[in-house]
ZABAGU-503302 format. One record per residue: residue number from 1; residue in three letters; x, y, z of N, C-alpha, C, O in turn. Coordinates in steps of 0.2 Angstrom, whole numbers. Layout:
% ZABAGU-503302
<k=NUM; r=ALA; n_east=X; n_north=Y; n_up=Z; ca_east=X; ca_north=Y; ca_up=Z; c_east=X; c_north=Y; c_up=Z; o_east=X; o_north=Y; o_up=Z>;
...
% end
This chain:
% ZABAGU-503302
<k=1; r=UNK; n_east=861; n_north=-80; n_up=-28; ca_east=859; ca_north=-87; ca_up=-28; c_east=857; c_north=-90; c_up=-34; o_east=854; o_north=-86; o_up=-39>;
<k=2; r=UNK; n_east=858; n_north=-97; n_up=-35; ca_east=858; ca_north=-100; ca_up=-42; c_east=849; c_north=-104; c_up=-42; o_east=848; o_north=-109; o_up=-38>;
<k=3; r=UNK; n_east=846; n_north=-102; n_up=-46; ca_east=839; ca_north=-102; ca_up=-47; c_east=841; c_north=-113; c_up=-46; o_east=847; o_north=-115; o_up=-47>;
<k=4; r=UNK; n_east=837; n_north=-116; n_up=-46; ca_east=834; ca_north=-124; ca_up=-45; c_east=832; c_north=-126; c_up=-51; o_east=826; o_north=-125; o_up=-52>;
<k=5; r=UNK; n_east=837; n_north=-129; n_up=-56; ca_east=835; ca_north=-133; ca_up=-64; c_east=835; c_north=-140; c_up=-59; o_east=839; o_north=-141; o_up=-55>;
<k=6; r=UNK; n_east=827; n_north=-145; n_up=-64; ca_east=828; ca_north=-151; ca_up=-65; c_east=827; c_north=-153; c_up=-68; o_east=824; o_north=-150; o_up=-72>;
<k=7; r=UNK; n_east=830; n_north=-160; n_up=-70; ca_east=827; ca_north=-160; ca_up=-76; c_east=828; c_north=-169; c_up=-76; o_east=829; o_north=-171; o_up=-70>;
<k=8; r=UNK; n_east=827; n_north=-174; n_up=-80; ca_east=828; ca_north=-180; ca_up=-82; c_east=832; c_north=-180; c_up=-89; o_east=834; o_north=-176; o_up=-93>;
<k=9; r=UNK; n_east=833; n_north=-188; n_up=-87; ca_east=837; ca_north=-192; ca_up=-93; c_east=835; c_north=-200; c_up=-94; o_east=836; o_north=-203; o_up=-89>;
<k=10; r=UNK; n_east=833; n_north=-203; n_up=-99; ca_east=830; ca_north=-208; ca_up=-98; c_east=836; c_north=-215; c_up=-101; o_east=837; o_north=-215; o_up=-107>;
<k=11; r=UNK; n_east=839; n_north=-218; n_up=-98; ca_east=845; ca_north=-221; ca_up=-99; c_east=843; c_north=-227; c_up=-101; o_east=842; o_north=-231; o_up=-96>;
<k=12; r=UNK; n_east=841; n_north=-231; n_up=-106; ca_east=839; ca_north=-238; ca_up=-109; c_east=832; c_north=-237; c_up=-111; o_east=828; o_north=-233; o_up=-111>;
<k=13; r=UNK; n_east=832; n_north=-244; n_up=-111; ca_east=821; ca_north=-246; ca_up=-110; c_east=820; c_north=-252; c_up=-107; o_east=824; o_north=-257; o_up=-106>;
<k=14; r=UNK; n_east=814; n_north=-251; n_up=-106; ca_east=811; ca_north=-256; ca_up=-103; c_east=816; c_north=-260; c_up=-98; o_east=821; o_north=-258; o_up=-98>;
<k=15; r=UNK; n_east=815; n_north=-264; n_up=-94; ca_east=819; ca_north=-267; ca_up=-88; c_east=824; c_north=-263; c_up=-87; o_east=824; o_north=-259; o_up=-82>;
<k=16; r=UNK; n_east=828; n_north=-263; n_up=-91; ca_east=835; ca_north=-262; ca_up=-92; c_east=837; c_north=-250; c_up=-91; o_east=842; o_north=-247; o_up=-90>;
<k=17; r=UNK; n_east=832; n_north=-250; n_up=-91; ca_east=830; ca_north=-242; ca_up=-91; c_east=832; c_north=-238; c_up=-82; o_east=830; o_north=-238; o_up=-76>;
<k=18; r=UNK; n_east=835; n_north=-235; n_up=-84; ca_east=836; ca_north=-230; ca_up=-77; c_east=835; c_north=-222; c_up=-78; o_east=836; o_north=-219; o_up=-83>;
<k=19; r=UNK; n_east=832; n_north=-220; n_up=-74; ca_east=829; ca_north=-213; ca_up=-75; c_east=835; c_north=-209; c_up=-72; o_east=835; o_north=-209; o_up=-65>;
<k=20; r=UNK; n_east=839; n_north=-205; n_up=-74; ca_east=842; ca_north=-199; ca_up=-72; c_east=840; c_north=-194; c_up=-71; o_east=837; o_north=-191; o_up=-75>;
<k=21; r=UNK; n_east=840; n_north=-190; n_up=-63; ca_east=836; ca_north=-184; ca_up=-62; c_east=846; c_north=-180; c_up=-64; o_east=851; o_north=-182; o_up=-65>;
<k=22; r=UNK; n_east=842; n_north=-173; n_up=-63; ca_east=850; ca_north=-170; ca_up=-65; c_east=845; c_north=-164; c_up=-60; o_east=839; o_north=-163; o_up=-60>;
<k=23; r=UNK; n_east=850; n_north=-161; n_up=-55; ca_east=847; ca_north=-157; ca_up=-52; c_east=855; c_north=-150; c_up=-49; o_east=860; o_north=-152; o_up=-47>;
<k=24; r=UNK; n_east=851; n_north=-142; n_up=-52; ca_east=858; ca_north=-138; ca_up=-53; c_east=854; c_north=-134; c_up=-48; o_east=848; o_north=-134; o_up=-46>;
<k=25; r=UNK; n_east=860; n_north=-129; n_up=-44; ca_east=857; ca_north=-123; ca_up=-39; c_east=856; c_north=-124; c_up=-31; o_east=860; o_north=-127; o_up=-27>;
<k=26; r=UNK; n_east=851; n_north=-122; n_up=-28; ca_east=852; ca_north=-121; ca_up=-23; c_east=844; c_north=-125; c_up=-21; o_east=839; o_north=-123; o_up=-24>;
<k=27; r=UNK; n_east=845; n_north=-130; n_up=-16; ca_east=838; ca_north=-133; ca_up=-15; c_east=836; c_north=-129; c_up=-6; o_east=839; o_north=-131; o_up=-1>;
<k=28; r=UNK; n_east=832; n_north=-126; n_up=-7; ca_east=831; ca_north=-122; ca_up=0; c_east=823; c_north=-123; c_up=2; o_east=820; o_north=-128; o_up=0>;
<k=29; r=UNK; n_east=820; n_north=-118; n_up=6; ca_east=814; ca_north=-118; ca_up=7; c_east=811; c_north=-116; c_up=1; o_east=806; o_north=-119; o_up=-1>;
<k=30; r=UNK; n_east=814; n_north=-110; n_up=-1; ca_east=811; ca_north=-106; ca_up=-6; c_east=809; c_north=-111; c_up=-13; o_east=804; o_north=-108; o_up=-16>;
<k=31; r=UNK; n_east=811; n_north=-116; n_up=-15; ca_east=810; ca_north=-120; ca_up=-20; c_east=811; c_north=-128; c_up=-19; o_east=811; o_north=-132; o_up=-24>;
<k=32; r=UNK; n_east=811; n_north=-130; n_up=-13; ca_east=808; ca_north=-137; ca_up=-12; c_east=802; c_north=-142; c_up=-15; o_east=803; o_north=-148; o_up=-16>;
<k=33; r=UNK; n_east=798; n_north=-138; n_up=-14; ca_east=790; ca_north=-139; ca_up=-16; c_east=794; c_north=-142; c_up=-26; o_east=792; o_north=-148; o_up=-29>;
<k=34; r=UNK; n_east=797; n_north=-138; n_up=-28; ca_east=798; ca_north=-139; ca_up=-36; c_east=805; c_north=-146; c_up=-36; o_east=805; o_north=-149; o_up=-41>;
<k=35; r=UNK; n_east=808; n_north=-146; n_up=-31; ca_east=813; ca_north=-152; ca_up=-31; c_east=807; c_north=-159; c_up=-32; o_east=806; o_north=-163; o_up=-36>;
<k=36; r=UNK; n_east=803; n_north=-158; n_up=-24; ca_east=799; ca_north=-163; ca_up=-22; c_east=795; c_north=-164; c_up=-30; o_east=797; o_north=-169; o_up=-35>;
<k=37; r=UNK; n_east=792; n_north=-161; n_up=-31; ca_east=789; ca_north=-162; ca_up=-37; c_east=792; c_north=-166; c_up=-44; o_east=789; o_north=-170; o_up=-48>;
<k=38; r=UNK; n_east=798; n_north=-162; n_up=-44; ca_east=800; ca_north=-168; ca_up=-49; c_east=802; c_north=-174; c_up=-49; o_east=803; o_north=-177; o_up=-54>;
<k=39; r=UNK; n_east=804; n_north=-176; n_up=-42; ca_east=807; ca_north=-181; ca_up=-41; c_east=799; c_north=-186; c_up=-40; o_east=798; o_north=-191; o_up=-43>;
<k=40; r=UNK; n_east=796; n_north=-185; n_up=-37; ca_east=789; ca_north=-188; ca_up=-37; c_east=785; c_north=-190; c_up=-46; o_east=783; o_north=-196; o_up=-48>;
<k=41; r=UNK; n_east=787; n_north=-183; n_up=-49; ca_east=785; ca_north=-186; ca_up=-57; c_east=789; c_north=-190; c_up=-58; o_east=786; o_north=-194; o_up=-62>;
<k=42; r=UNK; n_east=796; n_north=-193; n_up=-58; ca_east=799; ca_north=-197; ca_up=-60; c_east=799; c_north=-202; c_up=-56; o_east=803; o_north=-206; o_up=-59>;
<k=43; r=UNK; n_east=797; n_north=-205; n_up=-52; ca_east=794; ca_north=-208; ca_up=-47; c_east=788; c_north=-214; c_up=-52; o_east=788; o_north=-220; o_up=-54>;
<k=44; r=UNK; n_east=785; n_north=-208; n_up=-51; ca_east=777; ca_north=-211; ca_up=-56; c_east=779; c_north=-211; c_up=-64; o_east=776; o_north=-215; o_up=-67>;
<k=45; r=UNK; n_east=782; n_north=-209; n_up=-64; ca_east=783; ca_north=-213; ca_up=-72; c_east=788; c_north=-216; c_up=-75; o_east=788; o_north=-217; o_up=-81>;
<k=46; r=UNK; n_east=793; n_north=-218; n_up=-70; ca_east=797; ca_north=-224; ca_up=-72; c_east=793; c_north=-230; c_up=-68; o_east=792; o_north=-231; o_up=-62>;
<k=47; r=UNK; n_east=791; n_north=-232; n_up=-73; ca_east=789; ca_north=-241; ca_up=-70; c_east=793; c_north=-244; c_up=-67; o_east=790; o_north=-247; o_up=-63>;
<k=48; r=UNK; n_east=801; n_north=-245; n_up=-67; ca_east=803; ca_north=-250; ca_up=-64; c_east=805; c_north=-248; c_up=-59; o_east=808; o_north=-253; o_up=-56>;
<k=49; r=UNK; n_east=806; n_north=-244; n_up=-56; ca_east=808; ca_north=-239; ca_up=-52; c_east=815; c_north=-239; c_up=-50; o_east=817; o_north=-241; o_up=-45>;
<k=50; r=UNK; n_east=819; n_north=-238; n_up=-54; ca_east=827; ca_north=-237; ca_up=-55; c_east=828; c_north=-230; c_up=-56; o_east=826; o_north=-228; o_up=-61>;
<k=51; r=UNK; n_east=832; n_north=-224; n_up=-50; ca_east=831; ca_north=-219; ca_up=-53; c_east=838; c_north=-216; c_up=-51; o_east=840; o_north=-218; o_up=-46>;
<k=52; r=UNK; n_east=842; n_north=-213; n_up=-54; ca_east=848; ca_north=-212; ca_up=-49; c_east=847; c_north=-205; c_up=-48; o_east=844; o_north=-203; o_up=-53>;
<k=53; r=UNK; n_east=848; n_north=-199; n_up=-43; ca_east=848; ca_north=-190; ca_up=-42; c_east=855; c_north=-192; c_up=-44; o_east=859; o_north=-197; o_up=-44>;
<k=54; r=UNK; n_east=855; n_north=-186; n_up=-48; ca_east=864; ca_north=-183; ca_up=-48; c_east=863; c_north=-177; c_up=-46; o_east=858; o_north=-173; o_up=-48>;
<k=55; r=UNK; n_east=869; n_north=-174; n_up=-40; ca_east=866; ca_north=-167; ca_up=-37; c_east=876; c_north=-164; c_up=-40; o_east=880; o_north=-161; o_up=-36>;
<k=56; r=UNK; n_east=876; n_north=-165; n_up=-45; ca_east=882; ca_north=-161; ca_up=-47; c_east=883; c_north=-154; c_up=-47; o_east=888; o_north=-151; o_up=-46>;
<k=57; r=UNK; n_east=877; n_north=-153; n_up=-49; ca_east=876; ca_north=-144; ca_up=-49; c_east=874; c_north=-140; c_up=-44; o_east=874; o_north=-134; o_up=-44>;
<k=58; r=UNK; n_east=873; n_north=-145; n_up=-39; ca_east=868; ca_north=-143; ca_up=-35; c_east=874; c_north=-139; c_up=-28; o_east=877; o_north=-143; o_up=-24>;
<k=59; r=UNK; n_east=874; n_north=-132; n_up=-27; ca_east=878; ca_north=-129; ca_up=-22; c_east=876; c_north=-128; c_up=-16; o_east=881; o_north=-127; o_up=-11>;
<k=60; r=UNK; n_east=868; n_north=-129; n_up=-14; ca_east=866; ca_north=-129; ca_up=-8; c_east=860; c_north=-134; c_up=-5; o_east=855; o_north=-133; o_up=-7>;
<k=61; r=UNK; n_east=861; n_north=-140; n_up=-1; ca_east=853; ca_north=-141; ca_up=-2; c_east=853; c_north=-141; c_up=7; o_east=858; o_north=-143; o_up=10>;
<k=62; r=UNK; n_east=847; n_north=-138; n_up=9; ca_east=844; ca_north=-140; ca_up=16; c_east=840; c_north=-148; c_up=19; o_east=839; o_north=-153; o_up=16>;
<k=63; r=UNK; n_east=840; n_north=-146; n_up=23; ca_east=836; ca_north=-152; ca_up=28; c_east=829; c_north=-155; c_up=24; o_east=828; o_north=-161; o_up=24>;
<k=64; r=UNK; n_east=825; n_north=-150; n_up=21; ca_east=819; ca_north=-151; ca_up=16; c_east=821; c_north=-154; c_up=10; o_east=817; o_north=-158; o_up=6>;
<k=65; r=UNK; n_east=827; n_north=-153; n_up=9; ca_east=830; ca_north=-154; ca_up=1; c_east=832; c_north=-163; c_up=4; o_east=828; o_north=-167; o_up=1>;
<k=66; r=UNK; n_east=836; n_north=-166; n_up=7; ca_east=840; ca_north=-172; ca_up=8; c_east=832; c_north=-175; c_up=12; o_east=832; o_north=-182; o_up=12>;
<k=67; r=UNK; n_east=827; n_north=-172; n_up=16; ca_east=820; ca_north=-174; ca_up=16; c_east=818; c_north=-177; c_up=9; o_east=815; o_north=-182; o_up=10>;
<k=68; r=UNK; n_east=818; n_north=-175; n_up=5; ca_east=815; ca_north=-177; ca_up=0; c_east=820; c_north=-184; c_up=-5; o_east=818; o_north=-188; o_up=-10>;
<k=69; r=UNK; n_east=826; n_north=-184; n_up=-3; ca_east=829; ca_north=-188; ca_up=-5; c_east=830; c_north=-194; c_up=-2; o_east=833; o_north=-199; o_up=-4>;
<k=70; r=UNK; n_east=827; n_north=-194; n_up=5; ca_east=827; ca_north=-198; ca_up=9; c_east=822; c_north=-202; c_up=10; o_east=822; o_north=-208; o_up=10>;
<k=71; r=UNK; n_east=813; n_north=-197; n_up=9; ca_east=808; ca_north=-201; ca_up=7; c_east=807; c_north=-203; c_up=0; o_east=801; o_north=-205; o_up=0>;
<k=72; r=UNK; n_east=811; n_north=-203; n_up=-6; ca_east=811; ca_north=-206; ca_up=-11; c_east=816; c_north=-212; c_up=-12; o_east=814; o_north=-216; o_up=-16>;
<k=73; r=UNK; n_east=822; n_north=-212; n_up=-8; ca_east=826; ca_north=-218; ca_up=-7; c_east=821; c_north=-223; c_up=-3; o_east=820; o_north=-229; o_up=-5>;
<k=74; r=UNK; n_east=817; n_north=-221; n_up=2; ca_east=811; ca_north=-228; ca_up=6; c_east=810; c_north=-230; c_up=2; o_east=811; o_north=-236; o_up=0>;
<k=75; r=UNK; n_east=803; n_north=-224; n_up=-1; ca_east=799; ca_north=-227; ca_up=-5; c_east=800; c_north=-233; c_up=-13; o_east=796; o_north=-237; o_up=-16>;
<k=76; r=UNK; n_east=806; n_north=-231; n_up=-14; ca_east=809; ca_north=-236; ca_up=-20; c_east=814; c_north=-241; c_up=-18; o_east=817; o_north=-245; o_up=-22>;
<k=77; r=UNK; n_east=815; n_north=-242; n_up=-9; ca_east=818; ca_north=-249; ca_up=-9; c_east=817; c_north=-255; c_up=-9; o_east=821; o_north=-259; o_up=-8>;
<k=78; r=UNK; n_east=811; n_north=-255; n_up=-10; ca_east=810; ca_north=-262; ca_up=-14; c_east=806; c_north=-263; c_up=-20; o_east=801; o_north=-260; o_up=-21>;
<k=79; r=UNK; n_east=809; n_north=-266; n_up=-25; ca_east=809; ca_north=-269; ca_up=-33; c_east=810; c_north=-261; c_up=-36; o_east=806; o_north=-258; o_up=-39>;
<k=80; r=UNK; n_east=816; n_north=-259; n_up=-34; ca_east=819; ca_north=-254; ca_up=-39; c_east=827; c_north=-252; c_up=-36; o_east=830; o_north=-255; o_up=-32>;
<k=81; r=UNK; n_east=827; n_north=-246; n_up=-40; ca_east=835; ca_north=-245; ca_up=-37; c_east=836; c_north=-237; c_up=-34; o_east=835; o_north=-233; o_up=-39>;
<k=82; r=UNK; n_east=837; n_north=-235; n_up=-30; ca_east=838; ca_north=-228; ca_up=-30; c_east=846; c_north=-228; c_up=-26; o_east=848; o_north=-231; o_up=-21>;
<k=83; r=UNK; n_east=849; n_north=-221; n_up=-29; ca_east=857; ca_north=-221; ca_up=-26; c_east=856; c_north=-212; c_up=-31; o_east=852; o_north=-210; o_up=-35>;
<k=84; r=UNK; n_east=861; n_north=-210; n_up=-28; ca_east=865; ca_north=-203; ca_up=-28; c_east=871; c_north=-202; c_up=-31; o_east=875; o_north=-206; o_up=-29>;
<k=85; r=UNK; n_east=871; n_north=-198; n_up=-36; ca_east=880; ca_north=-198; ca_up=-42; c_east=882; c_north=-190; c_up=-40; o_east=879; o_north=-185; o_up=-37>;
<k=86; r=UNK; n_east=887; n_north=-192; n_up=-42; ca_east=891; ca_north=-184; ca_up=-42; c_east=889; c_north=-179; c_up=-36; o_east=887; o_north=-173; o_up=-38>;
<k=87; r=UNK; n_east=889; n_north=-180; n_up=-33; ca_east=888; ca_north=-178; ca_up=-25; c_east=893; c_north=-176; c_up=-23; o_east=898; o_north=-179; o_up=-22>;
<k=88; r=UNK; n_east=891; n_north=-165; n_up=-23; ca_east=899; ca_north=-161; ca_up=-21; c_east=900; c_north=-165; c_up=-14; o_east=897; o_north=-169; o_up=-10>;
<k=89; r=UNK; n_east=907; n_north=-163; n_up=-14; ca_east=912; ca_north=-167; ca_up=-7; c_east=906; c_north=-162; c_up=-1; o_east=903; o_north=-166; o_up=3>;
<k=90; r=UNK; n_east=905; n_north=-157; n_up=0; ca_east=902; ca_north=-151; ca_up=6; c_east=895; c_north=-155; c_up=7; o_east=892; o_north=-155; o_up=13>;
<k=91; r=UNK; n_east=891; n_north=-157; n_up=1; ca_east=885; ca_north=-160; ca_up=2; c_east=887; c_north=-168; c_up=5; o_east=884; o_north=-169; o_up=11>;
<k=92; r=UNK; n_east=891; n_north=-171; n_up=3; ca_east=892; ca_north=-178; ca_up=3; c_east=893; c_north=-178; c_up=10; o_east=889; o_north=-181; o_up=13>;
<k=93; r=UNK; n_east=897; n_north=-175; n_up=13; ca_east=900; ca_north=-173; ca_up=20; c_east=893; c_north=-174; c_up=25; o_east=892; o_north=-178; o_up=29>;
<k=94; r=UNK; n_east=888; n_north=-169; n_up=21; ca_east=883; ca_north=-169; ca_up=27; c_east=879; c_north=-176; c_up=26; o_east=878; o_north=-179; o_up=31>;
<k=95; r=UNK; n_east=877; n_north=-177; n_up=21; ca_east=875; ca_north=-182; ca_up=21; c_east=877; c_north=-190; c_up=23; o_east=873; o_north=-194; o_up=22>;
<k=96; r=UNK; n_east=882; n_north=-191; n_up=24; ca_east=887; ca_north=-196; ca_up=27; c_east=885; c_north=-193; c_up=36; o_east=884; o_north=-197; o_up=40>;
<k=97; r=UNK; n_east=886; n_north=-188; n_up=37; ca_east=885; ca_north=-186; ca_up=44; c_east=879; c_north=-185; c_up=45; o_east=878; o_north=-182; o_up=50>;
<k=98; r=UNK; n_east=873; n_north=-187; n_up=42; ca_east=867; ca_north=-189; ca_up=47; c_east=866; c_north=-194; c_up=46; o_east=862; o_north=-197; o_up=49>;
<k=99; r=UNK; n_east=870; n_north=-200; n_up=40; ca_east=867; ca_north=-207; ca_up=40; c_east=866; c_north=-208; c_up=34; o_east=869; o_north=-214; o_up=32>;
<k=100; r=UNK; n_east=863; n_north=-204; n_up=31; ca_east=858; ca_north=-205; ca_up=25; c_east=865; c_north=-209; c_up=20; o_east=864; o_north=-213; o_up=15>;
<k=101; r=UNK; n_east=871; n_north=-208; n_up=22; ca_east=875; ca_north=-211; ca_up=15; c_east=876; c_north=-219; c_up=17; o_east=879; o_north=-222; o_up=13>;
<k=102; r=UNK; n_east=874; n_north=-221; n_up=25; ca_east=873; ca_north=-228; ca_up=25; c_east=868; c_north=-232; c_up=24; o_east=867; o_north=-238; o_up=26>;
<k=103; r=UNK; n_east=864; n_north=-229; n_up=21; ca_east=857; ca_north=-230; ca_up=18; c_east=855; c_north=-229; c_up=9; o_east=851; o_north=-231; o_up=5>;
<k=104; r=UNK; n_east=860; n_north=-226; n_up=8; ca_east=859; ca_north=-224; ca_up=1; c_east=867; c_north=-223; c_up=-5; o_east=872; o_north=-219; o_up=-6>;
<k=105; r=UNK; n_east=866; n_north=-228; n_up=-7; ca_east=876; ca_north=-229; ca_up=-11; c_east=875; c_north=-222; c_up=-15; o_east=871; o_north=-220; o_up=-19>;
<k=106; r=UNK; n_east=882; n_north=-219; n_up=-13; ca_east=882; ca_north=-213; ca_up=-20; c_east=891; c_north=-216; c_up=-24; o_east=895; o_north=-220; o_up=-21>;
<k=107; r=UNK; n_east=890; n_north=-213; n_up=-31; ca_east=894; ca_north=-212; ca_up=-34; c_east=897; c_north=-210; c_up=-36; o_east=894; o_north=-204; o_up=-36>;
<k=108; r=UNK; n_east=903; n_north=-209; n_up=-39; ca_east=906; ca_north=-203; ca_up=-41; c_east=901; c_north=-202; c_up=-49; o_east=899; o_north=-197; o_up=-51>;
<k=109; r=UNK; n_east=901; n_north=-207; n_up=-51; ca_east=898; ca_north=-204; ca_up=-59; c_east=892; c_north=-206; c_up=-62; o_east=890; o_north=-211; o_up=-61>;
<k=110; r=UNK; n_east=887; n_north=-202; n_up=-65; ca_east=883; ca_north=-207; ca_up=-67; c_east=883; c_north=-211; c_up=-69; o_east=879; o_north=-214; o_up=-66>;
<k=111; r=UNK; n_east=887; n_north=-216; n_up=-76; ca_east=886; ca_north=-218; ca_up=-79; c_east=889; c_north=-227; c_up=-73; o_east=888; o_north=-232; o_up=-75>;
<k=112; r=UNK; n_east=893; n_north=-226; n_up=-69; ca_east=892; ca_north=-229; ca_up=-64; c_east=887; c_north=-232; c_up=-57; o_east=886; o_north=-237; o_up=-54>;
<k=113; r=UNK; n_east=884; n_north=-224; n_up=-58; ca_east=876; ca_north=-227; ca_up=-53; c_east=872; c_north=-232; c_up=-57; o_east=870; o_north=-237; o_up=-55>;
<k=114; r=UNK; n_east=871; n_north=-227; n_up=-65; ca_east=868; ca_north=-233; ca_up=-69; c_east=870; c_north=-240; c_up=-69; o_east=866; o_north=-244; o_up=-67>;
<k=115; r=UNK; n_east=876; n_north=-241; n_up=-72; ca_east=877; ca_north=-245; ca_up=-72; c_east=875; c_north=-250; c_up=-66; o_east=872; o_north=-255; o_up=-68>;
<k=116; r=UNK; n_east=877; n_north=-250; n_up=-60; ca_east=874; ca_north=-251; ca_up=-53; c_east=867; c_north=-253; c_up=-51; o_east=865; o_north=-258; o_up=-48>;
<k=117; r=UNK; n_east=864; n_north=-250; n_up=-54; ca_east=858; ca_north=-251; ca_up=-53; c_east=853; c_north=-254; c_up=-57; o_east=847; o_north=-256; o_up=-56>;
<k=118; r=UNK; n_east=857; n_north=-255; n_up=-65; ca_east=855; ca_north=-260; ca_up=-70; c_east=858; c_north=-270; c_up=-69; o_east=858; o_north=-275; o_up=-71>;
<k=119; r=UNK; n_east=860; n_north=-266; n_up=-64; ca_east=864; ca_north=-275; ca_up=-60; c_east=861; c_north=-277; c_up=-56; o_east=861; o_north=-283; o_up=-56>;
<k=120; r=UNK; n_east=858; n_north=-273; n_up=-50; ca_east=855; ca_north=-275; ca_up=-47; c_east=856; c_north=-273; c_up=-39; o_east=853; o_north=-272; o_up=-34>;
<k=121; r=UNK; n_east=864; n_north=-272; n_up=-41; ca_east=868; ca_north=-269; ca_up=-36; c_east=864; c_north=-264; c_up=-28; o_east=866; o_north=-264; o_up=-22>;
<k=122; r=UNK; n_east=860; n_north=-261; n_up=-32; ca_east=859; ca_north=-255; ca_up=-28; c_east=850; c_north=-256; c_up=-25; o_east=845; o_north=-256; o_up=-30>;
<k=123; r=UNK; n_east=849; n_north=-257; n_up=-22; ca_east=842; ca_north=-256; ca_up=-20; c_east=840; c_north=-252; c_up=-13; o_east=834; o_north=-252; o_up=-12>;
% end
């Protein structure tokens, strides 16, 4: 099993600024606690609250894992932007099949979420 990297990327400044999370490996019970966590700090420390997940790396996530990107899509829909890039087809699957993907726009790329989200497109 492939240990859980996160990490950020900070895409502009001020207004115009998107926070990239980057998230690789397996999001399970065993490491949750460390997803929720960073996506909460990057929460709190983008001001304008525009963040996009990219879960490219990511080979497994549970119900706790799409739990946590489902209470960070809430809490950032209004005056910010939150959306999902590079999302495997087996992950994208599931998530279209409980809903969450009529509630949160994914892309195929980041530099498209960004963009997206620096428009206004996505909230």
């Amino acid at each position: 099993m492939e240990q859980l990297t996160v990490n950020k990327d900070l895409r502009g400044e001020g207004e115009q600024a998107v926070l990239v999370i980057g998230a690789s490996g397996y999001i399970d019970a065993s490491n949750v606690d460390k997803f929720e966590a960073g996506v909460e700090e990057a929460i709190k420390d983008q001001s304008n609250n525009c963040i996009v997940v990219s879960l490219d790396g990511v080979e497994y996530i549970n119900s706790s894992g799409l739990g946590v990107l489902i209470s960070a899509s809430q809490r950032l829909s209004e005056g910010g932007g939150f959306c999902l890039a590079q999302v495997p087809d087996k992950i994208a699957r599931i998530v279209r099949l409980l809903g969450f993907g009529d509630v949160v726009h994914i892309y195929e790329s980041v530099d498209e979420a960004v963009e997206m989200v620096r428009s206004g497109s996505v909230e």
